[in-house]
Structure formats: C-alpha cells, structure tokens
C-alpha positions as CSV (number, residue, x, y, z in Angstrom):
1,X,23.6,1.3,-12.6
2,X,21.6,2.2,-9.6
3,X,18.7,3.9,-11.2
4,X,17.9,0.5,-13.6
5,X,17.3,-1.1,-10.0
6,X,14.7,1.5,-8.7
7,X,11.9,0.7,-11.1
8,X,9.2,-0.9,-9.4
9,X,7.2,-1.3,-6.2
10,X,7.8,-1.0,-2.0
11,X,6.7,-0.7,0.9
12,X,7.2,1.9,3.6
13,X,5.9,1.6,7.0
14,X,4.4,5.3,7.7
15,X,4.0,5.9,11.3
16,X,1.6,7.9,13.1
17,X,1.4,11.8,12.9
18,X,3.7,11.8,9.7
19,X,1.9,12.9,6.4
20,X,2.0,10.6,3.3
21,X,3.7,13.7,1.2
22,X,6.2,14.2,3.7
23,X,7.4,10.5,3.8
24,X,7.5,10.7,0.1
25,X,8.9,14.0,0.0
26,X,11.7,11.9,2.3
27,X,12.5,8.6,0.3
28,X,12.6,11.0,-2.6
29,X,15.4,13.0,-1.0
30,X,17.2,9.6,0.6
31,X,17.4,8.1,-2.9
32,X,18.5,11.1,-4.2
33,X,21.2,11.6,-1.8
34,X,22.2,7.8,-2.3
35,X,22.3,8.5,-6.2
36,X,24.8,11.6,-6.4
37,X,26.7,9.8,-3.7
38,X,28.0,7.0,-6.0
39,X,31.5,7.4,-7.2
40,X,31.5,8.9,-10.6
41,X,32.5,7.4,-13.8
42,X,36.3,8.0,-14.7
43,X,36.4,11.2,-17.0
44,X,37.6,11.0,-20.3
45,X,40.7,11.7,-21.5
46,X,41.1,14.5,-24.4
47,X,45.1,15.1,-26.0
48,X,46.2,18.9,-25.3
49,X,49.9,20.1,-26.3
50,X,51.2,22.1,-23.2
51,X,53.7,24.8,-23.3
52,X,56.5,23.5,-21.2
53,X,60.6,23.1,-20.6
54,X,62.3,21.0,-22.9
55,X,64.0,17.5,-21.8
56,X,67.7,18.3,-21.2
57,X,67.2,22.0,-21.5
58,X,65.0,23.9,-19.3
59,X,65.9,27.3,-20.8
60,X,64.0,26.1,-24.3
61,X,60.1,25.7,-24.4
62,X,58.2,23.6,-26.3
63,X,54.7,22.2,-26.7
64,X,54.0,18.6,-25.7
65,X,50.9,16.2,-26.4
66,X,49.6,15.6,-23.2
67,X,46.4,13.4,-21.8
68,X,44.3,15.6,-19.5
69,X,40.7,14.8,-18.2
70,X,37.8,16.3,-19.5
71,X,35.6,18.0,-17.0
72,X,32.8,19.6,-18.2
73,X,30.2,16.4,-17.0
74,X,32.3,16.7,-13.3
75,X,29.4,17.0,-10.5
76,X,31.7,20.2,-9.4
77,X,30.8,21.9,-12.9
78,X,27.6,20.8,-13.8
79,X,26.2,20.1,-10.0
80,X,24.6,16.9,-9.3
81,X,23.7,13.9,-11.6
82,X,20.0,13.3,-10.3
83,X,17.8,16.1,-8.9
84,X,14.4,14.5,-9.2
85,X,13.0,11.1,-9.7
86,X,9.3,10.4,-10.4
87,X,7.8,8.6,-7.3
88,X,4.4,7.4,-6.9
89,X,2.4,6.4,-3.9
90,X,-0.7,3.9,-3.9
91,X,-3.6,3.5,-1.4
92,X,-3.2,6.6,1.1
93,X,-3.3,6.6,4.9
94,X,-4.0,9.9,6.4
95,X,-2.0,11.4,9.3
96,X,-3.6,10.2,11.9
97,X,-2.9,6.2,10.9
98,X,0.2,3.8,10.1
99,X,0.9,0.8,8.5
100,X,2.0,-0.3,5.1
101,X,2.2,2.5,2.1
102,X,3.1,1.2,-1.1
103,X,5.2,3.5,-3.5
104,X,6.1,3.1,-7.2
105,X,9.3,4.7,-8.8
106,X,9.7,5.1,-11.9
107,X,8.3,2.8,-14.7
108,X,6.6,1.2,-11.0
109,X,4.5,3.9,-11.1
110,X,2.2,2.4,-13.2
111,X,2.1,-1.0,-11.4
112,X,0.0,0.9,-8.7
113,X,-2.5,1.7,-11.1
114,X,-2.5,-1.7,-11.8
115,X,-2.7,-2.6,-7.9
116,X,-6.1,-0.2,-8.1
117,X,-7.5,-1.6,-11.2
118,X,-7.2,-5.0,-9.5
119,X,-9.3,-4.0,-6.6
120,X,-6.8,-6.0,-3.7
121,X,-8.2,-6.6,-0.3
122,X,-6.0,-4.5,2.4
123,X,-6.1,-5.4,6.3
124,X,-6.4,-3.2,8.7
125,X,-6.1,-3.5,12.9
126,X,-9.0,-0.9,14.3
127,X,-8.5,-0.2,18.1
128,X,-11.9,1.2,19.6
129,X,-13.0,2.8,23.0
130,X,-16.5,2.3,24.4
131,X,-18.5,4.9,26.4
132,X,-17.5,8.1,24.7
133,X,-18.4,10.1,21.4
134,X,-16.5,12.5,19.7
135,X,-17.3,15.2,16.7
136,X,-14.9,13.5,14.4
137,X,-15.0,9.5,16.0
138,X,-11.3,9.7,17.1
139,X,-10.4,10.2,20.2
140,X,-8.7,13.3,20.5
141,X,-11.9,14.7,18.9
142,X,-14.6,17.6,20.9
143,X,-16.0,15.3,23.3
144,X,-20.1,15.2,22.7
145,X,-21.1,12.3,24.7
146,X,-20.4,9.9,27.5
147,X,-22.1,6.9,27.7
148,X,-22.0,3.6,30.0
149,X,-20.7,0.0,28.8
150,X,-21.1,-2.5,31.6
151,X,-23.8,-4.2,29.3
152,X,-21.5,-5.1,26.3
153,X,-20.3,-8.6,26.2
154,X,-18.2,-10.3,23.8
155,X,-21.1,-12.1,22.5
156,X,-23.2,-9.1,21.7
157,X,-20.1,-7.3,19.8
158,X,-19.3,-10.8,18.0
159,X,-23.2,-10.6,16.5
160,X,-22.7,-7.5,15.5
161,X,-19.8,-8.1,13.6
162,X,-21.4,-11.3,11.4
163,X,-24.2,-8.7,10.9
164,X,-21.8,-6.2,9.4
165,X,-19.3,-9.0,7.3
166,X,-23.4,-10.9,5.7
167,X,-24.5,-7.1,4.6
168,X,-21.3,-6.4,3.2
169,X,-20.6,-9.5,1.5
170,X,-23.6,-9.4,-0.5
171,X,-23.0,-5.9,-1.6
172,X,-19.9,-7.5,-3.0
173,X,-21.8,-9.5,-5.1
174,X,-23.9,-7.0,-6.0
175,X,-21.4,-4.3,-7.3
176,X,-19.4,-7.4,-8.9
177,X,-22.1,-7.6,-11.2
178,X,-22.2,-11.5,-11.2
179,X,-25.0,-13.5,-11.5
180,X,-25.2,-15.9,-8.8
181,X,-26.5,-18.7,-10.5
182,X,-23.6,-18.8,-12.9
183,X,-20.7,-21.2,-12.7
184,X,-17.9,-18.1,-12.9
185,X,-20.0,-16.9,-9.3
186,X,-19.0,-20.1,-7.7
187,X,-16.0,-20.9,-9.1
188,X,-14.6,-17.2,-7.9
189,X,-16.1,-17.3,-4.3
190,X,-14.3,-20.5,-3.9
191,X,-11.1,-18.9,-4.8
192,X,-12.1,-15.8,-2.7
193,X,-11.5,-13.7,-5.9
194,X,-15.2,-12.1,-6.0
195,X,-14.1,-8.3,-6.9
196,X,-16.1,-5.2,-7.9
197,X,-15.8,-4.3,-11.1
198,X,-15.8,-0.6,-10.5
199,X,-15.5,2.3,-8.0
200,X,-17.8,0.7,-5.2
201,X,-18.5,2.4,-1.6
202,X,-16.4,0.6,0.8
203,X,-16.9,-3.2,1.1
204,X,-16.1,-5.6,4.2
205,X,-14.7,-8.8,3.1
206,X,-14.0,-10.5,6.5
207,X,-14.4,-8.2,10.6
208,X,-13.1,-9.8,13.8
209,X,-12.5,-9.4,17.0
210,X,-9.1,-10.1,18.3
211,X,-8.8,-8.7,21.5
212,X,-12.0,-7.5,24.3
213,X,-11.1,-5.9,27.6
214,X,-14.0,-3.0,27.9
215,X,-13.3,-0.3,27.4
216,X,-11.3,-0.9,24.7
217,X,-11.8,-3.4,21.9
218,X,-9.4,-4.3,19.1
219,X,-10.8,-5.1,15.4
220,X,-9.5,-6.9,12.4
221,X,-10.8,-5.5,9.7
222,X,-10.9,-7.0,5.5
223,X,-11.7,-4.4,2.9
224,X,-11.1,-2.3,-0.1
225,X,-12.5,1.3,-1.8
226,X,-12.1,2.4,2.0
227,X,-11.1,5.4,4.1
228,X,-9.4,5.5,7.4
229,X,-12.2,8.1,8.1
230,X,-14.8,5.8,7.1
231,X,-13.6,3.0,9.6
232,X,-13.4,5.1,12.5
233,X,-17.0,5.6,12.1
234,X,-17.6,1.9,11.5
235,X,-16.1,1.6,15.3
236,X,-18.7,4.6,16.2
237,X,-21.5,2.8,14.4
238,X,-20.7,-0.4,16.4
239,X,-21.4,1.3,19.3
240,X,-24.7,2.6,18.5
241,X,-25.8,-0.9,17.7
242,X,-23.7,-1.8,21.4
243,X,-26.7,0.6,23.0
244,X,-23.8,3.0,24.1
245,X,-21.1,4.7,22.1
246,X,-17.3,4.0,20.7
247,X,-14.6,6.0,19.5
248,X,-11.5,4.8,17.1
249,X,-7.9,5.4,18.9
250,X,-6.0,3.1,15.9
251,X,-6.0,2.8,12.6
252,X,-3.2,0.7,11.2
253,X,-3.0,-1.1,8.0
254,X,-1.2,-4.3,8.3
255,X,-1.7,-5.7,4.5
256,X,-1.9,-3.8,1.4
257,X,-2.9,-6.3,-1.1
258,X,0.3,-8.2,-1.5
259,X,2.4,-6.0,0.6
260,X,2.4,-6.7,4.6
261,X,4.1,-5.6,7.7
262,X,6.9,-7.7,6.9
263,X,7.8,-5.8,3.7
264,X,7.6,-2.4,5.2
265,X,10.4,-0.7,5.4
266,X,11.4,1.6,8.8
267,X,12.2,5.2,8.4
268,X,16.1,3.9,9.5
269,X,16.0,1.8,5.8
270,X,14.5,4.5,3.7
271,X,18.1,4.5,1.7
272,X,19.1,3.7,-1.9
273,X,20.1,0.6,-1.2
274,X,17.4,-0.8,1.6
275,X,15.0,0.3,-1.3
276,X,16.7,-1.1,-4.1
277,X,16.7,-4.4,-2.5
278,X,13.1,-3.9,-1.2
279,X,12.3,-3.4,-5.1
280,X,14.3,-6.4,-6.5
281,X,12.6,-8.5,-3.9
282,X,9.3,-8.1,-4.7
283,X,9.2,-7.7,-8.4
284,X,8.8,-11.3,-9.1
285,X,6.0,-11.6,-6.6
286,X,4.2,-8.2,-8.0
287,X,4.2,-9.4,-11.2
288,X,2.6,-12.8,-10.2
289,X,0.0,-11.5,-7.9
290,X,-1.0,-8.6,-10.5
291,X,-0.9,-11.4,-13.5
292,X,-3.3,-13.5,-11.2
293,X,-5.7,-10.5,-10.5
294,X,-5.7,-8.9,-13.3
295,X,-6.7,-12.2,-15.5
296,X,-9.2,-11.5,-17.6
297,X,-12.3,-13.4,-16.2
298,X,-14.2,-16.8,-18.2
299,X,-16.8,-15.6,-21.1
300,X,-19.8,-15.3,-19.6
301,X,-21.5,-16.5,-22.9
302,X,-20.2,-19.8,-22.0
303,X,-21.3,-19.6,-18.4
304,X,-24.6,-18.2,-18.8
305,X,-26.7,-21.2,-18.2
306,X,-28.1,-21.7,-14.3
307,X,-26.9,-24.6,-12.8
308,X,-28.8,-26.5,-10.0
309,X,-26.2,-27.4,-7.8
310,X,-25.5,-24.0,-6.2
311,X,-27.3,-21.4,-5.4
312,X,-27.1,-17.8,-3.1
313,X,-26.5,-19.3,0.3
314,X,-23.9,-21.9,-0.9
315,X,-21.9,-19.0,-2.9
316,X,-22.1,-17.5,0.9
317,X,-20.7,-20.3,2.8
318,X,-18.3,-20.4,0.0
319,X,-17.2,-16.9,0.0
320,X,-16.8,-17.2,3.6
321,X,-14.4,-19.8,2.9
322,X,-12.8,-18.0,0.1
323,X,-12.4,-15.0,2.1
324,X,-10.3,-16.5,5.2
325,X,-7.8,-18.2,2.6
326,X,-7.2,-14.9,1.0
327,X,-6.1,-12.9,4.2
C-alpha cells in the first residue's frame, strides 16, 4: 500500500522566497493528490434478487439472485480516501534562505526529534558583501552605512576566521560538559563526535573561506543550535573585525546532518512516488546515523581518572582533525 511506504524521513530542497509552511503545505497536497489517485480496490460483491423477465417468456416476471457491487466505500459516495496526513518538518530555514529541509511523515515524525536530540552538525554556504551595513545585515535591508574595503586581504579575513572556529570550539567543550582530562574527551574529539549535551547558543564547528573577490566573499560555514539570522550577523561581525562593514546576500544550507544537497528533492519531484522512493532510500542510512549518534556515551565512573598523555591543546589539534572528517 502506498501509505506503509511514506513513514520516515526526506529531504526537500526549499528555494529562496518560498516559506517552510507553504512547501509543507505543498508536499502535503502532492502526496495527497498522489494517494486518492491510486486505482481503488475492486468493490465487493453482495447477492440481490432483481425483478426481471423470465427465460423463454418475457411476458412473466420473476426475481433472480444476482451479484451486484457494493458501493457505499466508492470515492464517488464517500469522497476521497486520504484528506490529511501528519507531516513534520525538522531544522527550519526562513524565507529569505535555501537548501536542504528535512521532513518526517508519519511515524518519521519522531525520527526528527531524534535528529534534534542528537545535536547533528548542518553546513551551510554564507555569501557576504563588504563596504555596506544594513538594519537587518541582509542586503535588501535600510541602508545605514557605507564603508571602504581596499584594505581587506585574504589573509586578514583567513585570521579572522581561525579566531572565530578556536572561541567556538572551546565553547563546545564547555557546554558538552566534558572533562578534558578524561579519556571519553579524547576519544570523541578524535571521532569528531564532541556534542552539547543540551540547548546551547550557536556553536561553530569548522568556518572557511571558499571563494574571495572583494566585494563579495563566500563562507563555509559548520554548526548547529543556529539561526539563518544569527549567521548573517556573523558575516556583519566579520566585517567589524575587517575595520569596514559586510552584509549577508546568501544563506544556503548544503548538509543537514546526514541529509545533503544530493538528497534534496526539486519542487518538479515533490510527488508520491519521488517521495516514497526518497523515503525508502534513506531509511537504512537514518537509522544508522541516528543509532551511531544517539549511543549512549562510556560511564564516566570508569573514565574518571586524568591521564597524562593528553591534555587541552592536544584534544584541540584533535578536534580539528575530528571536525574535517565529519563534514
């Protein structure tokens, strides 16, 4: 049946100026549509005796056991199968980003609260525009300030970012509540599995540069617990640091935990079956990935004696190392 294949987790790729509600609002609809569209079962059959002509002798009547369909369930008389299924969407993007938006349906509605309770890494790409400053750090915002960039170098903006990826990565640490001189510490920054344990402001795991051509500047960008809102002023805080000033024109999330660009689905395959298959795909790797995550960690009654051979700066170097094999 087509509903037993739509219980678990995709991704939809939600493009720019389109509200998360409305594109849920729209799968909704397209797997409803797909859903009443399927052929319906054959009806049953029920025995009525029907007044009719006798055999030989049409002038006689007489009743006759006949096989008729019943068709009280038909979609004519009792209107269509499915009018609502319970969809659920995971790590929001606002309206003025894109990228990857997971959704549940169904019992897959409760695999996103597992994706949160996790606390996955999502990727973003963060395009940014030196020498102006707007009221709300995008750039269609109320223009307050221009400012000039001649100064800015790759260099400079390169420093800037190791500056922002050290302060964050030790907040990490700090809201993981681990102690860095236990065993479980190191072990888990070499896996690059170092996770808060709850609700944490947002955290930078890893923040490059991939592209430089002043004005504009485009960012890779590691984290989790953030807002789009809260990177765009990231890009206007770089350029304070800069000496000048930097607005955020992109915002596009490229990874949601274990959900990329790849998975995403286009608003042309937001169907029943585009999403079915999108669903059937993935579950085995969901349920890995969440089982991995979600592993409860070592006793710490075992691990609670300090041991000499690490310390804060080699659990660094080794989150730094965990942190690129986990993007």
């Amino acid at each position: 049946m087509g509903l037993a294949r739509l219980n678990g987790l995709f991704a939809a790729y939600k493009p720019t100026g389109l509200k998360w509600l409305h594109l849920r609002d729209t799968v909704e609809q397209q797997l409803l549509k797909g859903l009443n569209a399927a052929e319906p079962s054959v009806p049953e059959q029920r025995v009525r005796f029907l007044l009719g002509p006798m055999e030989g002798n049409e002038e006689e009547l007489a009743l006759t056991a006949t096989s008729v369909p019943t068709l009280t369930k038909h979609r004519l008389v009792c209107g269509p199968a499915f009018t609502s299924l319970k969809i659920g969407v995971g790590h929001r993007l606002d309206i003025q980003s894109s990228g990857v938006l997971v959704l549940g349906v169904g019992r897959g509605r409760r695999l996103l609260t597992d994706m949160y309770d996790a606390h996955l890494t999502k990727d973003y790409t963060v395009r940014g525009l030196l020498g102006k400053a707007t009221d709300d750090f995008h750039e269609d915002g109320r223009l307050v300030e221009k400012t000039t960039y001649d100064h800015v170098t790759r260099e400079k903006l390169d420093r800037i970012l190791a500056v922002i990826q050290g302060s964050h990565q030790k907040a990490l640490v700090m809201y993981s509540n681990l102690d860095l001189q236990s065993q479980e510490a190191y072990e888990m920054a070499t896996r690059g599995v170092i996770r808060p344990m709850n609700k944490s402001p947002m955290l930078i795991t890893g923040i490059r540069c991939l592209h430089f051509a002043p004005p504009e500047f485009l960012l890779e960008v590691q984290c989790m617990h953030e807002t789009q809102q809260q990177l765009r002023k990231l890009v206007h805080e770089i350029g304070l640091e800069l000496k000048t000033t930097a607005v955020c024109s992109q915002v596009r999330r490229t990874r949601d935990g274990f959900f990329t660009l790849d998975d995403a689905l286009l608003r042309t395959h937001w169907d029943l079956h585009s999403i079915q298959d999108a669903i059937q795909a993935a579950a085995p790797r969901v349920a890995a990935e969440l089982e991995k995550n979600l592993k409860p960690r070592l006793g710490t009654q075992e691990l609670s004696s300090p041991s000499p051979s690490w310390n804060s700066e080699v659990l660094s170097s080794a989150m730094g190392a965990g942190s690129c094999a986990g993007h």
